[in-house]
FIBA-172621 format. One line per field, with one value per residue (C-alpha): residue number from 1; x, y, z. Coordinates in steps of 0.1 Angstrom, whole numbers, plus 2048, in hexadecimal, padded with zeros to 3 digits. Last residue first. Example, Ala and Ser with C-alpha at 12.3 -4.5 7.8 and 13.67 -1.06 7.14 Angstrom:
! FIBA-172621
resi (2  1)
x (889  87B)
y (7F5  7D3)
z (847  84E)
This chain:
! FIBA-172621
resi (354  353  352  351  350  349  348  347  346  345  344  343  342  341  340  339  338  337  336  335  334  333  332  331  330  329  328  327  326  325  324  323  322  321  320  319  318  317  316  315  314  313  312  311  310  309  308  307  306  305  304  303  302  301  300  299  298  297  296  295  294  293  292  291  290  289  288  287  286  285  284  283  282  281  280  279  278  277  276  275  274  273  272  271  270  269  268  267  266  265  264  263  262  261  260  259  258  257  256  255  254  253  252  251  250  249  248  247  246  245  244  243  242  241  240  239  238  237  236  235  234  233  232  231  230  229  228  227  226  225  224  223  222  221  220  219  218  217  216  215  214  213  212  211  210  209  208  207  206  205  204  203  202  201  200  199  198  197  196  195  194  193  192  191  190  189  188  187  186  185  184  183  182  181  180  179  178  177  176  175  174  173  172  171  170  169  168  167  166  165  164  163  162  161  160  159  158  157  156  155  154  153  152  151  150  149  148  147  146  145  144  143  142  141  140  139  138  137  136  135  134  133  132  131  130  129  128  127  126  125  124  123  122  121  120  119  118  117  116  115  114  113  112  111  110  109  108  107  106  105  104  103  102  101  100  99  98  97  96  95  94  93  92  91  90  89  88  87  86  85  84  83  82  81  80  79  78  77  76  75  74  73  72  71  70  69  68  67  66  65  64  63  62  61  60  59  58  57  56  55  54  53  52  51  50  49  48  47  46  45  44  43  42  41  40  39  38  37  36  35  34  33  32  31  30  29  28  27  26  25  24  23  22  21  20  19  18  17  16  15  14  13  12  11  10  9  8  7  6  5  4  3  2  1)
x (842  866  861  847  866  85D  87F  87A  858  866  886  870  85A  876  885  863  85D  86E  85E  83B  83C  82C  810  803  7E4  7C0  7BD  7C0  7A0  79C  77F  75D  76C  74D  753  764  752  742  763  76C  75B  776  776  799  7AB  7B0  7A3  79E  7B4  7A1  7C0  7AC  78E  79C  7BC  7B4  799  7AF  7CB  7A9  79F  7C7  7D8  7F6  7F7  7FE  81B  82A  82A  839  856  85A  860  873  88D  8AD  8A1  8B4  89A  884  863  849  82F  817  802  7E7  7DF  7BB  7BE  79E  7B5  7B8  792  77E  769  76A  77A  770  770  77E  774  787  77B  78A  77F  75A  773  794  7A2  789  78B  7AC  7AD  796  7AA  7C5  7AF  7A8  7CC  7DA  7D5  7CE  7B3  7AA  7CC  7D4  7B1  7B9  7AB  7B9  7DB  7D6  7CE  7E9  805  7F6  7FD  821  839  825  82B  812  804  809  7F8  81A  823  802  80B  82A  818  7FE  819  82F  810  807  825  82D  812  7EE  7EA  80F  819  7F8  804  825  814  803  824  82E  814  815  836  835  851  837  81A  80A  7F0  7D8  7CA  7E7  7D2  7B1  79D  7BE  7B5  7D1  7B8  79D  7B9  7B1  792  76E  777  763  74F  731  73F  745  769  779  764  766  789  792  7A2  7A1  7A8  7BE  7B0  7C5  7C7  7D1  7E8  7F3  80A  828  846  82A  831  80D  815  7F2  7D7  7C6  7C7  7B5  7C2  7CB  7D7  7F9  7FF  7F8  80F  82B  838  856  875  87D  8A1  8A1  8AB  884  875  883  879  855  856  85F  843  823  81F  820  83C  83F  862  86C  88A  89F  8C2  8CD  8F0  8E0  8DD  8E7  8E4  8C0  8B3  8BB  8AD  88A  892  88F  876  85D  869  878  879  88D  874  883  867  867  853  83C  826  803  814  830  81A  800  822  826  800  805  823  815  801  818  837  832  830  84F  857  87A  871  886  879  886  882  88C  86A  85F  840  820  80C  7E5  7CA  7BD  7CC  7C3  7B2  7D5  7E9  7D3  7DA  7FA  810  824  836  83A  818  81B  80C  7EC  7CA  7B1  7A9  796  7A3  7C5  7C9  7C1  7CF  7ED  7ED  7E3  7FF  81D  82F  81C  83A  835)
y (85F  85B  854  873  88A  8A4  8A6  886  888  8A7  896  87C  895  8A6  888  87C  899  89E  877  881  895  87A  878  899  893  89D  87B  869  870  87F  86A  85B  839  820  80D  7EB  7CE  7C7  7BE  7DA  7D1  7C7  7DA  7D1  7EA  7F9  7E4  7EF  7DD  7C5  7AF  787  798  7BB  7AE  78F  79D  7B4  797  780  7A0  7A8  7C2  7B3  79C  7C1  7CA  7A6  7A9  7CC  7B6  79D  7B4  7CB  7B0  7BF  7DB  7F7  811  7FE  7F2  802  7F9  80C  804  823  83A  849  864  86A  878  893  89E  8A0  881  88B  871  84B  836  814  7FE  7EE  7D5  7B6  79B  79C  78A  786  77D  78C  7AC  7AF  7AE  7CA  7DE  7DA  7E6  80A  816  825  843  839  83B  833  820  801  7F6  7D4  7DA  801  7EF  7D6  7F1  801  7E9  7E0  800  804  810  81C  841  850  874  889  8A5  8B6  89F  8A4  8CB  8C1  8AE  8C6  8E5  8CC  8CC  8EE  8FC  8E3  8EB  8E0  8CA  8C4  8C4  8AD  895  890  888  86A  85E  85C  84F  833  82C  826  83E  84E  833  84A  847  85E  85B  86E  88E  88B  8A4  8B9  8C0  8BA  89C  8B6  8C0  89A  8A0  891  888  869  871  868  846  842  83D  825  805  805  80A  820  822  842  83D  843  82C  810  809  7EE  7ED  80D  817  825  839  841  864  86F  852  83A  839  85A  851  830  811  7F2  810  810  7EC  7F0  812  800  80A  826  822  82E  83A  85D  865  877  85C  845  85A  85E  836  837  850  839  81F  806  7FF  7E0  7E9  7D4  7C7  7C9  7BF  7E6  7ED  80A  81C  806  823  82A  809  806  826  818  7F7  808  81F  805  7E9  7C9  7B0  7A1  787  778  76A  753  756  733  750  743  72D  74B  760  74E  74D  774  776  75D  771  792  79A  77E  78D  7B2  7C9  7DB  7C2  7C9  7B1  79C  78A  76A  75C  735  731  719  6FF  70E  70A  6F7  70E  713  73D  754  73B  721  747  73F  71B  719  716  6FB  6FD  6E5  6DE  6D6  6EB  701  700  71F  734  74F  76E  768  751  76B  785  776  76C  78B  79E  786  79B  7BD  7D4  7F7)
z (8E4  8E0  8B8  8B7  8BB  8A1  894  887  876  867  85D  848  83B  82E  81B  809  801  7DB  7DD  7E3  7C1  7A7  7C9  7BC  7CF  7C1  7AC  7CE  7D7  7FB  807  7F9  7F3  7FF  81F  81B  828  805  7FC  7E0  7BE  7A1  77E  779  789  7AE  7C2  7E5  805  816  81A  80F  7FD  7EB  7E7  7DC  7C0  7B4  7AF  79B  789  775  787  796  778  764  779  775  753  751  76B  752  733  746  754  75C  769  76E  767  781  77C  797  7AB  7C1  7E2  7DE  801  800  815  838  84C  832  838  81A  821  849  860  85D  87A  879  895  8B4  8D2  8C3  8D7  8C0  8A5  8A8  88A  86E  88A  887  862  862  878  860  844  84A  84A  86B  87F  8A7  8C2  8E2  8EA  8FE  8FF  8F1  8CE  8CE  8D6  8BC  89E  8A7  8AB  884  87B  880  896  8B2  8C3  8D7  8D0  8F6  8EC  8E7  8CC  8BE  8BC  8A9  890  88C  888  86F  85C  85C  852  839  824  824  80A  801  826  82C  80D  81C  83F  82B  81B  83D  84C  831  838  85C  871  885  88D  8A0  8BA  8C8  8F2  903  8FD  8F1  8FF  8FF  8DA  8BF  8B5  8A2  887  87A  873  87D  8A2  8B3  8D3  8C6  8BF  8DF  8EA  901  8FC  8D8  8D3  8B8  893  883  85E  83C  821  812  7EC  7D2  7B5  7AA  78F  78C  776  759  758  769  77F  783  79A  795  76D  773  771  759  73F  754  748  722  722  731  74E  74E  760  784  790  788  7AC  7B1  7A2  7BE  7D8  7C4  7C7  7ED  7F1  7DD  7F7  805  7E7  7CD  7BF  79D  786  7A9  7A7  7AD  799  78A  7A8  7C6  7E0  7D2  7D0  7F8  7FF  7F0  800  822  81D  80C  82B  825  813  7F3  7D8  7BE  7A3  790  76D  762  75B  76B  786  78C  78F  7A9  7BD  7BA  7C3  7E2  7EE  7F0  812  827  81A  820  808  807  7EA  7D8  7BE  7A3  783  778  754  756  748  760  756  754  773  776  77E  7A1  79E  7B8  7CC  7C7  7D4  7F1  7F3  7ED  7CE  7BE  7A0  786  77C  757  73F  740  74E  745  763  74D  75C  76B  746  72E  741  745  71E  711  729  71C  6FF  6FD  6F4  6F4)
């Protein structure tokens, strides 16, 4: 494998040493991940299909650009959406690169032969659990599976410590959902693999019948359990600690953690991904490995509270110790053979009118 700019990211992500001419301007948070001077532009452009969303991103793709002197192009959206998009333009897709939620629009994508392979010096930045057994994608930073509840509607004591426990009428009309999210999705793929599909689509089915309540993402969530909207609600850990950087003591929701072994309790990786189509390889392996240089791990563990996945970099001491399902127990390389199924389960299941 080639190994063509990674020293000198590295090198100058970790040490901070000024460079060249600053012709590119960045703001202050991509300044924190980077406060050395740019390099002047390249004229090599890289192009991203980000389902990560803009404000979460953007200041590491800017503090690229200042370290590499590489532009980037940047098209949004959401990880389904893009991922069906790349897979209807084939091997006319623009994109050198797909930065997912998570890890089932890249196993779509495996699945339709449309991923190439990493470079060996990129997927070595992480752990074997956090990397594609075939080297198709790599991890970047993780969100843990959660119960989030309002404070002044539940007692602690009262709190579930499974999953399976919130098809009981005790709390009927008091769970939300956010159905159609990514992340659920990808997490309901890894119950049918866990469990089989039987059981799954039965839990679903039967929280339908409890009365579940539909949002559409996790952030609606995690405010409606802050607001008293909702008792409680499945989303990943670290919106609710957003909302409560924000809001302070007005934000009436906390985290609770279900059982270490219990599958509300996944570990769900952000992944990335170079595509076989790329025109750009070289740029976009680069842009892999900036992604998981200390001072990127460091931002996403202190500015989204997310947990690092390389580098040697301490979660935010907010953050409570990873003692759940670990990831290196999930086939996540097959999430994209389910990808499709769990998406017409969900469906048929009518959670969307709920």
């Amino acid at each position: 494998m080639r190994n063509r700019a990674l020293p000198l990211i590295l090198t100058l992500a970790l040490f901070v040493a000024a460079c060249g001419a600053d012709q590119f301007q960045i703001d202050a948070l991509a300044a924190e991940i980077f406060p050395g001077e740019c390099v002047d532009d390249t004229g090599e452009e890289v192009t991203i299909y980000s389902g990560r969303k803009e404000n979460l991103i953007e200041p590491v793709l800017d503090a690229f650009t200042c370290v590499t002197g590489v532009s980037v192009q940047v098209r949004w959206g959401s990880s389904t959406q893009l991922a069906l998009l790349i897979n209807e333009e084939g091997n006319r897709s623009q994109a050198d690169v797909f930065l997912s939620q998570s890890p089932g629009p890249v196993g779509f994508l495996e699945s339709k032969g449309l991923l190439g392979t990493i470079d060996d010096n990129v997927l070595r930045l992480v752990s074997e659990d956090n990397r594609s057994s075939q080297g198709s994608w790599v991890g970047f930073s993780g969100r843990k599976r959660v119960l989030v509840h309002n404070i002044d509607l539940v007692a602690a004591a009262e709190l579930p410590t499974s999953v399976f426990d919130l098809t009981d009428e005790k709390w009927k009309g008091k769970v939300a959902i956010p159905g159609t999210n990514g992340s659920f999705m990808d997490w309901f793929t890894v119950f049918r693999d866990q469990y089989g599909t039987d059981v799954a689509t039965k839990w679903l089915d039967e929280m339908v019948a409890n009365d579940a309540r539909y949002y559409p993402n996790n952030r609606s969530i995690v405010e409606a359990a802050g607001r008293g909207e909702i008792e409680v609600g499945l989303v990943n850990h670290y919106y609710n600690y957003q909302e409560m950087v924000a809001a302070g003591d007005d934000h009436r929701a906390k985290n609770h953690d279900l059982d270490d072994d219990d599958i509300g309790s996944l570990l769900i990786i952000t992944a990335a991904t170079v595509l076989k189509s790329a025109k750009n390889s070289e740029g976009a392996n680069d842009l892999l490995a900036y992604l998981l240089t200390a001072p990127v791990q460091s931002y996403f563990t202190n500015h989204t509270l997310e947990y690092p996945l390389a580098a040697g970099v301490e979660p935010n001491a907010a953050l409570p110790p990873l003692t759940a399902l670990e990831i290196g127990s999930v086939n996540f390389d097959a999430l994209g053979g389910g990808f499709d199924e769990t998406a017409r389960i969900i469906e048929a299941s009518g959670i969307q009118n709920q």
